[in-house]
C-alpha positions as CSV (number, residue, x, y, z in Angstrom):
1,X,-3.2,-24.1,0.3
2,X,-3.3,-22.0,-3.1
3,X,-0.2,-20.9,-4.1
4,X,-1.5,-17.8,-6.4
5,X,-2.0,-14.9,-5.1
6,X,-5.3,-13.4,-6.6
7,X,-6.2,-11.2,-3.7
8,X,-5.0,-8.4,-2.0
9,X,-6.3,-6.0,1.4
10,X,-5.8,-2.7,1.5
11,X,-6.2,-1.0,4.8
12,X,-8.3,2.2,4.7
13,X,-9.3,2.7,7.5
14,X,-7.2,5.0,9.1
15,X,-7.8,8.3,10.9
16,X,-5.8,10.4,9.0
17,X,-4.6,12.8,11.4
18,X,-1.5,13.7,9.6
19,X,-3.6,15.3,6.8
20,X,-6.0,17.7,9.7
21,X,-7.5,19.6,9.2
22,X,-8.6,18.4,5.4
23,X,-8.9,14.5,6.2
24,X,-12.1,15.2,8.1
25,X,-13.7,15.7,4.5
26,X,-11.8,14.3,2.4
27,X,-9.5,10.8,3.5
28,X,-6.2,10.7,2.2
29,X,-6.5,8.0,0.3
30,X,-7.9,10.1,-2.3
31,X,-5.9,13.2,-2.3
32,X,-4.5,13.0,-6.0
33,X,-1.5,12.3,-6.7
34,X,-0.8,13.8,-10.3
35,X,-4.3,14.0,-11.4
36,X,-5.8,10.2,-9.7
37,X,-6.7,9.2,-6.4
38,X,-3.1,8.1,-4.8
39,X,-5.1,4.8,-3.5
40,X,-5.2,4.0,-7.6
41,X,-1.3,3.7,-7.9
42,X,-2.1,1.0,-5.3
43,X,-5.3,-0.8,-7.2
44,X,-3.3,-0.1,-10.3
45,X,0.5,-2.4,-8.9
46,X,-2.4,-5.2,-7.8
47,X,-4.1,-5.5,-11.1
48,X,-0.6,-5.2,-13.0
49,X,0.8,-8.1,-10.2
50,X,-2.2,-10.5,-11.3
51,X,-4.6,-9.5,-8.7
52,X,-8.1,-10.2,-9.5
53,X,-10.0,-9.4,-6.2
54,X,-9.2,-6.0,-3.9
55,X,-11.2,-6.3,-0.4
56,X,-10.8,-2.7,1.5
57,X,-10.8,-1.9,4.9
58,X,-12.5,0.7,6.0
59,X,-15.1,2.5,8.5
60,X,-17.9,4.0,8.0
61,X,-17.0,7.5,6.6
62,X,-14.6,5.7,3.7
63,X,-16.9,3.5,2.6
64,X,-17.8,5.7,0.0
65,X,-14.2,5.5,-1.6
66,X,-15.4,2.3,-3.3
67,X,-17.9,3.9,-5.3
68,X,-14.9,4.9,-7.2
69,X,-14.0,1.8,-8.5
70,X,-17.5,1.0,-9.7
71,X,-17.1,3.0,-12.9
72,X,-18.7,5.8,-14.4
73,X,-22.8,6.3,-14.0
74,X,-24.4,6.3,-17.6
75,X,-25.9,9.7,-17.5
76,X,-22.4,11.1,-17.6
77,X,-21.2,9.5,-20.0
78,X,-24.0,10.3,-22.1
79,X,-23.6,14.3,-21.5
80,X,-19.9,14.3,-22.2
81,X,-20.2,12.1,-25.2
82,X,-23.3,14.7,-26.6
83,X,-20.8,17.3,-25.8
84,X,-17.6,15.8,-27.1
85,X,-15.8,16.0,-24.0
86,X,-13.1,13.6,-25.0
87,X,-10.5,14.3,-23.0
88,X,-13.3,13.7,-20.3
89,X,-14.1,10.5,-22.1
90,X,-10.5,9.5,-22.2
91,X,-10.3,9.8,-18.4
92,X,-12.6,7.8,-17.7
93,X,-12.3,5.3,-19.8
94,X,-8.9,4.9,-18.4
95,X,-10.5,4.3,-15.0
96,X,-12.9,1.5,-16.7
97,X,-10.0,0.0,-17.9
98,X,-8.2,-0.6,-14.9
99,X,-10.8,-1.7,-12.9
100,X,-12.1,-4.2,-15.8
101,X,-11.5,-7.8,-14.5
102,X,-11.1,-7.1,-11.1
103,X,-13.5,-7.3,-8.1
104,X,-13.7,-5.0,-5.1
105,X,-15.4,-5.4,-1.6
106,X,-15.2,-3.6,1.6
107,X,-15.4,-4.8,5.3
108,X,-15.9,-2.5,8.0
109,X,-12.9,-1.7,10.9
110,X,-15.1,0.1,13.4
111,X,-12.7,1.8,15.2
112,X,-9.3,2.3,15.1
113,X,-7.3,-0.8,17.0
114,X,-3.9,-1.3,14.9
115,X,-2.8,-2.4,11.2
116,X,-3.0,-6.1,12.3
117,X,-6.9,-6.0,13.8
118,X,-7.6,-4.4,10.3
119,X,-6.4,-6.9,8.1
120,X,-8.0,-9.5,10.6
121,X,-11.3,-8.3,9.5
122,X,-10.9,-9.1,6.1
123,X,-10.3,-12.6,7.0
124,X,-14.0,-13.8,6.3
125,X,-13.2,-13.1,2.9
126,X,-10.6,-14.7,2.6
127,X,-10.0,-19.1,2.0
128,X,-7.0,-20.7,3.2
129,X,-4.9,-19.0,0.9
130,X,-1.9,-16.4,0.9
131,X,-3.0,-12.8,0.5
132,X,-1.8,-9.5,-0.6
133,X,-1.8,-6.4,1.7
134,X,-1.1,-2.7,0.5
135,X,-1.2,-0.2,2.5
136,X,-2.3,2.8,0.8
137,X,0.9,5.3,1.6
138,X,3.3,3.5,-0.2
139,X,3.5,3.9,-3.9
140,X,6.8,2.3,-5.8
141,X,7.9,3.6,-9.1
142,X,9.4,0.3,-10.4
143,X,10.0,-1.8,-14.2
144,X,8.2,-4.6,-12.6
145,X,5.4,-4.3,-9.8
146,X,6.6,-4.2,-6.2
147,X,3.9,-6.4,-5.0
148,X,4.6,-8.7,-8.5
149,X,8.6,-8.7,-7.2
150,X,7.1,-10.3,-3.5
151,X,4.9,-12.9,-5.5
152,X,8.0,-14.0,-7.0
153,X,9.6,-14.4,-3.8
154,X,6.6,-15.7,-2.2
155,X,6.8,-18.8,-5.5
156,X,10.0,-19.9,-3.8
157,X,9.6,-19.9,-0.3
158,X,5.7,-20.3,0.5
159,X,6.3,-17.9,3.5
160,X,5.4,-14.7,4.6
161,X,7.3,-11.9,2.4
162,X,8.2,-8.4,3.6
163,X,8.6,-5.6,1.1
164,X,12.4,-3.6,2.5
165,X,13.8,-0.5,1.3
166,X,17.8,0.3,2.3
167,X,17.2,4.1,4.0
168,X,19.7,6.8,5.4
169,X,20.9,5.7,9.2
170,X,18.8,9.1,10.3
171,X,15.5,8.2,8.9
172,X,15.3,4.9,10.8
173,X,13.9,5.6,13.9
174,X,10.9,6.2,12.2
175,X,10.2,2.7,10.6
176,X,10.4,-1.0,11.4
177,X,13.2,-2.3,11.2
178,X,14.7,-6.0,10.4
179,X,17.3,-7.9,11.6
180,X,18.1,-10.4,9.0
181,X,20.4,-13.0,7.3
182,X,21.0,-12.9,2.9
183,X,20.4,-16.0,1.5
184,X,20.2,-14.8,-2.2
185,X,20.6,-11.4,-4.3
186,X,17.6,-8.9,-2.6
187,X,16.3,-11.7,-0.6
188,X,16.6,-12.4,3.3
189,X,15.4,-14.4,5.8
190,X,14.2,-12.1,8.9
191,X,15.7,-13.0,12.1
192,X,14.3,-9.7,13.9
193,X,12.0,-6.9,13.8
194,X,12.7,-3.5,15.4
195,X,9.9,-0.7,15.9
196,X,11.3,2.8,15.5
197,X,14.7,1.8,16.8
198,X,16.5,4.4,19.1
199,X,19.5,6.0,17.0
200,X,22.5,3.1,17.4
201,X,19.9,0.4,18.1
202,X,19.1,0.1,14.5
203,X,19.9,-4.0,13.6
204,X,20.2,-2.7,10.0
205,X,19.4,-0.2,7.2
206,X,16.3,-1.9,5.6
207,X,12.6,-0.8,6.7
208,X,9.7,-2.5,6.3
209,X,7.5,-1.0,3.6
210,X,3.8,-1.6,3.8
211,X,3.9,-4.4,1.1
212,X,3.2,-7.7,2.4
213,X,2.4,-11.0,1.4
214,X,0.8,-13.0,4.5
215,X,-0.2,-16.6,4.7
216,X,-3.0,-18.3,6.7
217,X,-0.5,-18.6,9.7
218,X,-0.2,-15.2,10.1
219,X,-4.4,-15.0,10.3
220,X,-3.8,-17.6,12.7
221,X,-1.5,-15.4,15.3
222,X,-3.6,-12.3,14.7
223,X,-6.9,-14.4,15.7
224,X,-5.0,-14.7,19.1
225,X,-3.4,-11.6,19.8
226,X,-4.3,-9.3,22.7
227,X,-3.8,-5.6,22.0
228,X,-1.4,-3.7,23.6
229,X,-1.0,-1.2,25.8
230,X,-2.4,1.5,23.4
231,X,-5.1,-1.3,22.9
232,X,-4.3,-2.2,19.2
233,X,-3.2,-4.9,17.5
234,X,0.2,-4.0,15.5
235,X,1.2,-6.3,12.3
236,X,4.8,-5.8,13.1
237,X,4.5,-7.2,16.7
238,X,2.7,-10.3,15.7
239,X,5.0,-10.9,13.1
240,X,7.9,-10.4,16.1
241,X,5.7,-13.3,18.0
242,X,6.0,-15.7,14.9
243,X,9.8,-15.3,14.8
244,X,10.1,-15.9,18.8
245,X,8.5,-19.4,17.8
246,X,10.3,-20.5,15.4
247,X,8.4,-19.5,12.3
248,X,10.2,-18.6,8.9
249,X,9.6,-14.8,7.5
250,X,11.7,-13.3,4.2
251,X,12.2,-10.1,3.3
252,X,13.0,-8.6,-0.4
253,X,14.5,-5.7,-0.9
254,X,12.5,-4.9,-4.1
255,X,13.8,-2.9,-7.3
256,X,12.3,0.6,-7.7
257,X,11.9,4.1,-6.1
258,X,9.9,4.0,-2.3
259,X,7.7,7.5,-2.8
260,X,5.7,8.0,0.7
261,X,2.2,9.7,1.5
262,X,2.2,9.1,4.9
263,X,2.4,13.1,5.9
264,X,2.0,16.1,4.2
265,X,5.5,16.7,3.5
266,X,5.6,13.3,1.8
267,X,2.9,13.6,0.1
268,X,3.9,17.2,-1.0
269,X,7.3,15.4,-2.3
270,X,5.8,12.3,-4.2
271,X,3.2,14.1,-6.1
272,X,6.2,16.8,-7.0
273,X,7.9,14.1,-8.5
274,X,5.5,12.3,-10.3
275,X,3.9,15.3,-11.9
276,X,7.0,16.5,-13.2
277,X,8.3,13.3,-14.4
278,X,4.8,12.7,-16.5
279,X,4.6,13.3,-20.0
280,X,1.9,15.2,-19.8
281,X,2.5,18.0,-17.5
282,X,6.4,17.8,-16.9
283,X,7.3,20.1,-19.8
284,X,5.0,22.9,-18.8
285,X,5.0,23.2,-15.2
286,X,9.0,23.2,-15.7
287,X,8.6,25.8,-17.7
288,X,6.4,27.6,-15.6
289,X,8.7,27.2,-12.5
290,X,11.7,28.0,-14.3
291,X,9.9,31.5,-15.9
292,X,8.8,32.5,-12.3
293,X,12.3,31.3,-10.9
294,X,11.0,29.0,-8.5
295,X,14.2,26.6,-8.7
């Protein structure tokens, strides 16, 4: 088995129905965060992690979202440079530049059966290797990549790698949970995984953020798993069915700020942040806030 880790999944497929009525035109994936895409802070941690392929899954109506990362057509380019649009120019050759050197493909998820039966669809793409998967509503602000900081882990152990972030005891009935056992500074061996534990029942404070890195063994529970109830096959649960059997998962509790789009509130709050923090647009929209005494 390859030890690097030169691809990564992202899961695009989705239904969006936190973001109705909008997402019916427009998937969340692309709603900008700042003045990009917020699926391109995700491309953007793979390349800087050493990722040189990206494989999306998505359905039919996202398909389109790839087109994105195929650069700019040559007729506009050719306008804006006769026109000296050059902050236009600047844009997107900043978009060139990040997707320079990496490859992108796209498998289809026909309908909607669970995070788990989408990454199994990427899995003809895939050899007998370790693979990235980012999920597209988790951006990390961070020194060093999130997903780099799970590579790092993965190096040592060779073993599925969990992305966890310490959260208030109130906010963790909404996120898996893990049981688990240190074994080094930010790293853990996971003895358990709790879905949207019941207030008291949480086994911990650290929720699983949708950073993974998954080997071939995982592929090989997912290619046998029955959905459940709400007929869907869910990562979390097959990862539950490797640690019933003995199987070895970590967790890292990586270095950096967690900032969510997973709502409309969260998005709201992460694109707040950003925009005010960038060079920029920080300076002015303070300014502008604190002239129409909006803090």
């Amino acid at each position: 088995m390859n030890s690097e880790i030169k691809k990564a999944i992202l899961p695009i497929a989705g239904l969006g129905t936190r973001f109705l009525p909008l997402s019916t035109i427009m998937p969340k994936e692309i709603w900008p965060v700042i003045d990009k895409p917020a699926i391109q802070f995700i491309v953007e941690e793979a390349k800087a992690s050493g990722i040189e392929e990206i494989i999306f899954v998505a359905n039919e109506k996202k398909k389109f979202i790839l087109d994105y990362f195929k650069g700019s057509p040559a007729p506009l380019k050719k306008i804006l440079n006769s026109r000296k649009k050059t902050q236009a120019i600047e844009a997107l050759s900043e978009l060139e530049e990040l997707i320079k050197g990496l490859t992108f493909s796209s498998v289809i998820q026909e309908r909607p059966m669970g995070d788990g039966h989408a990454i199994l669809q990427a899995m003809p793409k895939l050899k007998k290797e370790a693979v990235a998967v980012l999920f597209g509503d988790d951006i990390v602000e961070s020194g060093k990549p999130c997903l780099q900081q799970l590579i790092n882990v993965y190096a040592t152990c060779q073993r599925p790698v969990l992305a966890l972030c310490r959260l208030p005891k109130e906010l963790l009935p909404s996120y898996g949970v893990v049981q688990v056992e240190k074994i080094a500074n930010r790293v853990y061996k996971v003895k358990k995984i709790v879905e949207k534990p019941k207030p008291g029942e949480e086994p911990s404070d650290l929720a699983i953020v949708g950073k993974y890195i998954l080997t071939p063994e995982v592929f090989d529970f997912l290619k046998t798993a029955k959905p459940n109830e709400k007929q869907e096959i869910v990562l979390a649960d097959i990862l539950s069915r490797m640690l019933q059997t003995g199987k070895s998962i970590y967790g890292y509790e990586f270095e950096g700020r967690w900032l969510e789009c997973g709502n409309k509130m969260a998005w709201l709050k992460t694109d707040l942040y950003l925009t005010l923090k960038d060079d920029r647009y920080g300076a002015e929209l303070k300014k502008f806030a604190k002239e129409n005494n909006l803090f």
